[in-house]
C-alpha positions as CSV (number, residue, x, y, z in Angstrom):
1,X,-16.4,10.1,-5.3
2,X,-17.7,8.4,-8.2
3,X,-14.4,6.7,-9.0
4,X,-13.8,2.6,-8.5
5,X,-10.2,2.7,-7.2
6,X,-8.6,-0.7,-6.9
7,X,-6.0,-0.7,-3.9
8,X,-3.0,-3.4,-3.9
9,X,0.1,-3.7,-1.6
10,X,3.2,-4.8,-3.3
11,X,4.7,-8.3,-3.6
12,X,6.7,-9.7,-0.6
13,X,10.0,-8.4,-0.6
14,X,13.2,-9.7,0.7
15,X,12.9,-7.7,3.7
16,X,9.0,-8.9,4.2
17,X,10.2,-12.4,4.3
18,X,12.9,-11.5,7.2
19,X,10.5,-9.5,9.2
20,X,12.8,-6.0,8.3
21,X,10.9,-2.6,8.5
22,X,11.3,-1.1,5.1
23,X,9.5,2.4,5.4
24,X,11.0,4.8,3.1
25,X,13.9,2.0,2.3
26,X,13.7,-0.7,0.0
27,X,14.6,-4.3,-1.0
28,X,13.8,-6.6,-4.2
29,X,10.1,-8.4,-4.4
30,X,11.1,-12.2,-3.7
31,X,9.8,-14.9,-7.1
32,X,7.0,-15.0,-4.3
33,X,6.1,-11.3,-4.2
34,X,6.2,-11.4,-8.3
35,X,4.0,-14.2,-8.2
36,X,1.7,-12.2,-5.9
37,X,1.8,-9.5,-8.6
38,X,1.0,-11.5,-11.5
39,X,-2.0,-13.3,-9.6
40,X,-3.3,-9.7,-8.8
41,X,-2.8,-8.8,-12.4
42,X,-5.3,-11.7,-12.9
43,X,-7.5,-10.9,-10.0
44,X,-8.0,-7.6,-12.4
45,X,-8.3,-8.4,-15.5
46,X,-11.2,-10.7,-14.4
47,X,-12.9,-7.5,-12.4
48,X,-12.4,-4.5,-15.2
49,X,-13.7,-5.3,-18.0
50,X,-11.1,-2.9,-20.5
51,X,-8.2,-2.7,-18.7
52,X,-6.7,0.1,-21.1
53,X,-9.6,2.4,-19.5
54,X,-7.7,1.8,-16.0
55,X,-5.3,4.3,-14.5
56,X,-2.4,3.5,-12.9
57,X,-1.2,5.2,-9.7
58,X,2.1,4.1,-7.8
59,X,4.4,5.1,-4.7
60,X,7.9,5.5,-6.2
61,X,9.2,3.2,-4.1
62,X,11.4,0.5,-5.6
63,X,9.0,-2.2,-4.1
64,X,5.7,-0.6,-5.3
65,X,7.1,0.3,-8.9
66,X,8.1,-3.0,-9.4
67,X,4.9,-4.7,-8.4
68,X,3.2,-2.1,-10.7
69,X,5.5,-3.2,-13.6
70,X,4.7,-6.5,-13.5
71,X,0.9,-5.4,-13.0
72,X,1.0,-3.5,-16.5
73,X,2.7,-5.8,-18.5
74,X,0.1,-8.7,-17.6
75,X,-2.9,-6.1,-18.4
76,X,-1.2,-4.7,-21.4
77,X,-1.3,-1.1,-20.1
78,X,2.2,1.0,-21.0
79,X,4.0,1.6,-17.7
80,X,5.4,4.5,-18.7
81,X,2.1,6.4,-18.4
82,X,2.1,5.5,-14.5
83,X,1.5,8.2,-12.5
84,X,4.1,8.2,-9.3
85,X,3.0,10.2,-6.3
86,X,4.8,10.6,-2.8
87,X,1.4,10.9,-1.1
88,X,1.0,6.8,-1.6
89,X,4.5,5.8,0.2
90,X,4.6,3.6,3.0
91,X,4.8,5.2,6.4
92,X,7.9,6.6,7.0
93,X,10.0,4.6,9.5
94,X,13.2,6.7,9.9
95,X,15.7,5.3,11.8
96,X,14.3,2.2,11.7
97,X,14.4,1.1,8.1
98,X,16.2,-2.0,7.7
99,X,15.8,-3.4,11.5
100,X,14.0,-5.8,12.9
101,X,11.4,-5.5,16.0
102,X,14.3,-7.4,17.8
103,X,16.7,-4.9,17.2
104,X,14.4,-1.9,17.5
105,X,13.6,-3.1,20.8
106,X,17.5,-3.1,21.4
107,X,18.4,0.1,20.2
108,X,15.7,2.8,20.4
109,X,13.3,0.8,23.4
110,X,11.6,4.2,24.5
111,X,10.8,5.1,21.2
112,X,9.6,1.6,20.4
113,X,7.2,2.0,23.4
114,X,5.5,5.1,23.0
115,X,5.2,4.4,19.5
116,X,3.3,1.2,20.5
117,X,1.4,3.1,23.3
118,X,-0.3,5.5,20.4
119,X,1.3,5.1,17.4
120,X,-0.9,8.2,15.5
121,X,0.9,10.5,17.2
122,X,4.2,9.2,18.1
123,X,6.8,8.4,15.6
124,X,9.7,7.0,15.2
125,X,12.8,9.2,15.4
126,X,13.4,10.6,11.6
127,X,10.0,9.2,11.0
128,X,6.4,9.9,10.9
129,X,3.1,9.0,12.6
130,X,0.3,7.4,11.5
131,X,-1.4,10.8,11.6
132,X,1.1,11.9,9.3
133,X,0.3,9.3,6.9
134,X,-3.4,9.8,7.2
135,X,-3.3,13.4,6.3
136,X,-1.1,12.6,2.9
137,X,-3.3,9.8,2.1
138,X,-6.6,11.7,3.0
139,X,-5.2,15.0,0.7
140,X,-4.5,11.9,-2.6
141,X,-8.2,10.7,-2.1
142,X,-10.0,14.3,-1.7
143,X,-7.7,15.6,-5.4
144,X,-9.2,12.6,-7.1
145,X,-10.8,14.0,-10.1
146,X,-11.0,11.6,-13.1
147,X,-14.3,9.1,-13.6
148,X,-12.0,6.3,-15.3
149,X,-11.3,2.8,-12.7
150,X,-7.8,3.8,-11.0
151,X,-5.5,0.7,-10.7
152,X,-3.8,2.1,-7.0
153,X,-0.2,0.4,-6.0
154,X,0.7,0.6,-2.9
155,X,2.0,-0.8,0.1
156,X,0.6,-2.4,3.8
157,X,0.3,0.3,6.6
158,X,-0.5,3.0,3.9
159,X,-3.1,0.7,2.4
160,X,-4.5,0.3,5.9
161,X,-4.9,3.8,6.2
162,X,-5.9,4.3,2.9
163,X,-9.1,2.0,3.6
164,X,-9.5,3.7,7.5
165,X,-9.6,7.1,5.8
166,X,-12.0,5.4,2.8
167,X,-14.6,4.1,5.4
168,X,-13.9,6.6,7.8
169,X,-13.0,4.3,10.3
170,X,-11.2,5.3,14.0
171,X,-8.0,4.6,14.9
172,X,-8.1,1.3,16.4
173,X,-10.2,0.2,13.7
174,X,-8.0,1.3,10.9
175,X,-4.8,-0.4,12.7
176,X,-6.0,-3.5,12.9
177,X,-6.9,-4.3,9.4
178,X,-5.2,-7.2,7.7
179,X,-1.9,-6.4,4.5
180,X,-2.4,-9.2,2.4
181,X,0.1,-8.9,-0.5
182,X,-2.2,-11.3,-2.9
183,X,-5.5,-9.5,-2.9
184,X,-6.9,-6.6,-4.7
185,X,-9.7,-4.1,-2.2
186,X,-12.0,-2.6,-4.4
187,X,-13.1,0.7,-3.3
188,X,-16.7,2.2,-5.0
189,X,-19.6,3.6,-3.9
190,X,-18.5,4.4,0.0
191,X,-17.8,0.1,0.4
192,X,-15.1,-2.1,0.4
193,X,-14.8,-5.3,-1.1
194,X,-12.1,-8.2,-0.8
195,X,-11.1,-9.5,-4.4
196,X,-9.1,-12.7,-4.2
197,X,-8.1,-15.2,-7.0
198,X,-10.7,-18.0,-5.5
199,X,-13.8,-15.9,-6.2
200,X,-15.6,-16.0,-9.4
């Protein structure tokens, strides 16, 4: 692949802030999360050099399109040329959207365990598994076709996959990677680097 993508998670939301799983669900970014966008907007228009050569790729979710919004309007690219693709939504959480841990615990505690115990093969009830995700994610990367940078809005246990399937990392590896909502991961050339506002 020949392509620089540049991978972002959305804002914080309001369900971020009270520790709610969102999954397929959705809730408004906080002026937090939309101040998280706008510094990303920054972060790339200090790394790509003509913007208006960028695509833009998005989840649909409300969450993701709205972080996207905010990203085009900063760069000056016209959001109606976003290209929305199911493949990039976060990991479905089914019947969990909208709870906390606490109350996960409460009502679905077996599921909650073996989702815990392996998590790639075990899913939530109405849900999906990490292996699941990984397959969507893996079949967006391998249709990639265009040279041009692609701008890639997303959110945080999709964008850990997205860079485990990138690398080729295992399981354990690809888990345990940090979702920071205020950095962009550049993707090129088989490597991935950390962009944040306090590098040059």
């Amino acid at each position: 692949m020949d392509q620089t993508l540049y991978l972002i998670r959305h804002g914080e939301t309001e369900w971020n802030r009270a520790k709610k799983v969102q999954g397929w669900n959705d809730s408004p970014l906080t002026e937090l999360g939309e101040t998280q966008a706008r510094g990303v907007a920054g972060i790339l228009a200090r790394e790509i050099a003509d913007p208006a050569e960028a695509i833009l790729y998005c989840s649909p979710l409300g969450r993701a399109r709205a972080t996207a919004e905010i990203i085009a309007a900063e760069l000056g690219l016209d959001f109606g040329l976003c290209r929305f693709d199911d493949d990039l939504k976060e990991l479905n959480t089914g019947q969990w959207d909208g709870l906390t841990f606490a109350e996960i615990e409460a009502a679905f505690p077996d599921d909650l365990n073996h989702f815990r115990e392996d998590s790639w093969r075990n899913r939530p009830p109405g849900g999906e598994s990490y292996a699941m995700l990984a397959a969507r994610i893996g079949k967006w990367l391998d249709a990639l076709e265009e040279t041009s940078p692609a701008l890639v809005v997303s959110h945080g246990i999709a964008g850990q996959v997205f860079r485990g399937r990138y690398l080729g990392l295992g399981e354990a590896e690809t888990v345990s990677q940090d979702q920071p909502q205020d950095v962009v991961f550049r993707l090129a050339g088989g490597r991935i680097a950390e962009l944040t506002s306090q590098k040059p």
